[in-house]
C-alpha positions in Angstrom: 27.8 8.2 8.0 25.6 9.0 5.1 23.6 5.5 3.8 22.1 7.9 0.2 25.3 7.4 -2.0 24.4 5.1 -4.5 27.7 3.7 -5.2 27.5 2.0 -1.5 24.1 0.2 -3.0 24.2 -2.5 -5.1 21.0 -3.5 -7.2 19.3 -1.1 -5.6 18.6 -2.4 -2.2 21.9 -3.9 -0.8 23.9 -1.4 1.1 27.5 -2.2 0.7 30.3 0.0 2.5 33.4 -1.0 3.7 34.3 2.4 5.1 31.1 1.7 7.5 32.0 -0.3 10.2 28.1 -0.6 11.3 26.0 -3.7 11.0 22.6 -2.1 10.7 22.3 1.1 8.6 19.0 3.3 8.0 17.5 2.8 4.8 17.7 5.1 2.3 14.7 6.1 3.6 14.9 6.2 7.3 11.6 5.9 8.5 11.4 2.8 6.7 13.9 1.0 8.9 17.0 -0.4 8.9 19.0 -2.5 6.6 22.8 -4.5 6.7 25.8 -3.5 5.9 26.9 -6.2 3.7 30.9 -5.2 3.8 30.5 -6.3 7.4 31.5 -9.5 7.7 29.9 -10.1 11.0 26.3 -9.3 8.7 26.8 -12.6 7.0 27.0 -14.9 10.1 23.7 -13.3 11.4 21.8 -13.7 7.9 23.6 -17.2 8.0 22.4 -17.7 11.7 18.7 -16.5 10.8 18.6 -18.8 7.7 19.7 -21.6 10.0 17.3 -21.0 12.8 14.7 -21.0 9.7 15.7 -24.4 8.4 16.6 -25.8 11.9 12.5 -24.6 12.9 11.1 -25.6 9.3 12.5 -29.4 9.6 11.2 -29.2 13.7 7.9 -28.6 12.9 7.6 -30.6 9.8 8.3 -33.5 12.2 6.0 -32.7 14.4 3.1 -33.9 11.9 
């Protein structure tokens, strides 16, 4: 599946594709890693579930002090 066609990117850096049923997607760029397929709706729980573990870590170790 080709990632270049910039009507699957919005603002420039969010690849968006329904037709593509992957979660992570090469870049534009490929040597520049990978990126989420936003149209994926399993991509939102694990940019949900990283914010969480984030927040969940932030509060821990402010606690800690």
């Amino acid at each position: 599946m080709e990632t270049n066609d910039n009507s699957h990117w919005k603002y420039g850096i969010f690849y968006y594709n329904k037709e593509d049923k992957r979660i992570f997607c090469p870049k534009r760029l490929p040597f520049t890693g990978w990126t989420i397929n936003f149209a994926n709706p399993y991509s939102i729980l694990i940019v949900g579930g990283i914010v969480v573990l984030i927040l969940l870590f932030s509060i821990y170790t402010d606690n800690k002090q």
